[in-house]
N, C-alpha and C positions, 0 to 999 in steps of 0.2 A: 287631731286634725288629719292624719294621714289616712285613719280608717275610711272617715267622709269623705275624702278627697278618693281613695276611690271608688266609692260609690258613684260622687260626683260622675268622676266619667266614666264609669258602667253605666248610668244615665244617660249623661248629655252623647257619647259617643255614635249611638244609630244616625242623631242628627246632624253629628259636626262629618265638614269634610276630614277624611283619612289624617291629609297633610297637617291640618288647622287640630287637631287631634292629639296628634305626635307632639305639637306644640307645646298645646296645654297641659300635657302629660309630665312635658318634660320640665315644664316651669314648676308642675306643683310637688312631685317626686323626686326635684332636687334643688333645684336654686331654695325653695322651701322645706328643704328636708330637714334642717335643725327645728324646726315646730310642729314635726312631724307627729312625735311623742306626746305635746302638749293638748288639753282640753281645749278646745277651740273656744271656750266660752272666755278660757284664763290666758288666751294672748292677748297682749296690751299694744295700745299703738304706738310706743316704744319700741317693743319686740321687731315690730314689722317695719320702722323706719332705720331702724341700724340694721338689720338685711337686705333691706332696699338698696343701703348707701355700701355694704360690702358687696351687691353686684354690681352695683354701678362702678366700683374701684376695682371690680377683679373682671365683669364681663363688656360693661361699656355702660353708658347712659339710657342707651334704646333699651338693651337688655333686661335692665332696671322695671323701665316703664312697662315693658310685654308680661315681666313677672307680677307687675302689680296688678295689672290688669287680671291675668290669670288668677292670680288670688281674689280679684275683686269679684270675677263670676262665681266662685269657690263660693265666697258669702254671703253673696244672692240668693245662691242655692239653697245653702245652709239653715237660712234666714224663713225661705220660703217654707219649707218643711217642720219648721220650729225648731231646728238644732240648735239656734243660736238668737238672742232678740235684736242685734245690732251688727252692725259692721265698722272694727276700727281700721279699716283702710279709707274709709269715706274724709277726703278734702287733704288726702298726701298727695303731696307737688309732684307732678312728673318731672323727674330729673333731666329729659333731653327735651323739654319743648319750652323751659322759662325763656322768656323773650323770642317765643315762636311770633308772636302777633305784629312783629316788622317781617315777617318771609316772603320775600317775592323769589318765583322762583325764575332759575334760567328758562331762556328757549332750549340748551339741552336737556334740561331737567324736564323740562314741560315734554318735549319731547318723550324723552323716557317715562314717563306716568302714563302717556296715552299707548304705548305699545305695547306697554305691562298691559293696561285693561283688554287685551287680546293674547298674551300669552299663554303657552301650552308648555305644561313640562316636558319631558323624556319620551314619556307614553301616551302624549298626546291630550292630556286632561288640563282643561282650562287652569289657571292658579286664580283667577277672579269671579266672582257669582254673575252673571248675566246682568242680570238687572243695577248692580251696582258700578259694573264696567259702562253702560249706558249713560248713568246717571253721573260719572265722572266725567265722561267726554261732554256731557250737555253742560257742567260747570266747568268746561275750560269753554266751549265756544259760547257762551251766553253770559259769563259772568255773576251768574245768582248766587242766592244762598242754599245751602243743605237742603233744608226743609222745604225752600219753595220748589226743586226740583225734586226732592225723593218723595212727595206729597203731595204730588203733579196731580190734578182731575184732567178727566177727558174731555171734560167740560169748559175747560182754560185752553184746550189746542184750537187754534183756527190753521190747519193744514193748507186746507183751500183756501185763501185769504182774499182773493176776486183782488180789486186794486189796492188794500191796504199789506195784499204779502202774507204769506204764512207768518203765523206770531201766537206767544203765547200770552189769556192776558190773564195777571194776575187779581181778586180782586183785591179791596184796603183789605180785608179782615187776612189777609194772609203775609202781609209785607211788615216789615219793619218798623216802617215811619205809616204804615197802614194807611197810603194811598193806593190807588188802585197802580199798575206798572203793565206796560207793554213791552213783552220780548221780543221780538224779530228773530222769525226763523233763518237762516240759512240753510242749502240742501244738504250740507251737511251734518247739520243739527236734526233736522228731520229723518234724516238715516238712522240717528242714534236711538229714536225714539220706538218701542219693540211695539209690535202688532198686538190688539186686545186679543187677550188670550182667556177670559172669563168675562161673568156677569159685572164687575166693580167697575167703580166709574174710576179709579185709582189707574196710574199709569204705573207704577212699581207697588211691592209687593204683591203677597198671598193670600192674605189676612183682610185683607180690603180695607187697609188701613193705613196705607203705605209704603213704604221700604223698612222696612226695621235691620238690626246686626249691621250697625254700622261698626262698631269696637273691631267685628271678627273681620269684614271684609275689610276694613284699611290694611289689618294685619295681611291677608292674603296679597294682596294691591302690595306692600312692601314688598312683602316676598319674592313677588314679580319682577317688580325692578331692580333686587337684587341679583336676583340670578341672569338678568337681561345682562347688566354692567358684567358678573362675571363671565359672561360669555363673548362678551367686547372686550374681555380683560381691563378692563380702567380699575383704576386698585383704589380709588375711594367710594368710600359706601355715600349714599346718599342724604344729605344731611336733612335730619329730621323735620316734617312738615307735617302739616293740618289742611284738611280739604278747603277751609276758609282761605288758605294761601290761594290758591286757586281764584278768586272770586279779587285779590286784591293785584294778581299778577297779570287779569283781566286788562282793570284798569292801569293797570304800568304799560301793556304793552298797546292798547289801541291810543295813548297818551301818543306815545310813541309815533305808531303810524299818523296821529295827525286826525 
């Protein structure tokens, strides 16, 4: 595993950011280094649950989860190539998000997630992907889902909206309960929304297919507000969240205003 792993990132590296790089480097060169030796075909999902649970007990819960992850693109890779025909990290519990699905978060928290999707490290280089810092702030001021915002057509904006208002509409084949759903712009929300920039009817993504690398940008997205908090000094880290929190912290807080 260690030989492939770094192939892996002799590979994946041209395209990952520096930072986001370092990361995965360091997840699979050490927190995995005891299966370094091993044939990737001959680890067992055993093997990788009682590693998972000594990071979680020696580096924290989050730590756990970022390792897994790290390994789970590892076996994407692997898989892809024919290294390997399966992947036994597939349906291991992340250790810091069981009972994520009640998270609302604070107005300081909320707060801090939306500064993060603008912050700049040391030297000035964003910590967040453009397109994904947008797509954050449109599901704090809108309340959507994931998908319906990072999946956005240009064909669902009505910017100029004459008497019904800027609004985004969605139709059934895109929602949930798959009615059709009207979002109300705010000027704010319209700000977030980035200028076409190619031929695709797609509001995010490259690909003309969407947003994709959701896994890597939350990672960044954290990063961010971790280093916001240590530079406000507050000495708790942020307790672990999912972009769904968002969409239900929505509803807690216009409940609120009434």
């Amino acid at each position: 595993m260690g030989n492939l792993a770094e192939r892996y990132l002799a590979d994946r590296k041209p395209a990952w950011r520096p930072r986001y790089y370092l990361e995965i480097e360091r997840h699979l060169t050490k927190d995995w280094k005891p299966l370094a030796a091993a044939a990737i075909a001959a680890i067992s999902r055993p093997d990788i649950v009682k590693l998972i649970d000594d990071i979680a007990a020696d580096q924290g819960r989050v730590a756990a989860d970022r390792a897994r992850s790290a390994l789970s693109g590892l076996y994407a890779w692997a898989i892809d190539r024919s290294y390997v025909g399966s992947t036994p990290v597939l349906h291991i519990r992340p250790r810091a998000e069981s009972g994520a699905s009640e998270r609302t978060l604070t107005a300081g928290e909320l707060r801090d997630v939306w500064l993060a999707t603008d912050a700049v490290d040391d030297k000035g280089v964003r910590f967040v992907n453009d397109d994904y810092a947008r797509i954050v702030k449109l599901l704090i001021l809108t309340g959507q889902r994931r998908d319906e915002i990072g999946r956005l057509s240009r064909l669902e904006i009505f910017e100029n909206g004459g008497s019904e208002g800027a609004r985004i509409e969605l139709p059934g084949e895109r929602t949930k309960n798959h009615r059709p759903h009207v979002v109300p712009l705010s000027e704010q929300a319209k700000r977030a929304l980035p200028a076409r920039r190619n031929s695709s009817d797609f509001v995010f993504g490259r690909l003309g297919t969407g947003f994709s690398g959701w896994s890597k940008a939350k990672t960044e997205l954290d990063e961010a507000i971790a280093a916001g908090r240590k530079n406000r000094q507050e000495r708790r880290d942020m307790t672990p969240w999912r972009l769904h929190d968002l969409r239900r912290t929505f509803v807690t807080m216009v409940g609120e205003l009434g």
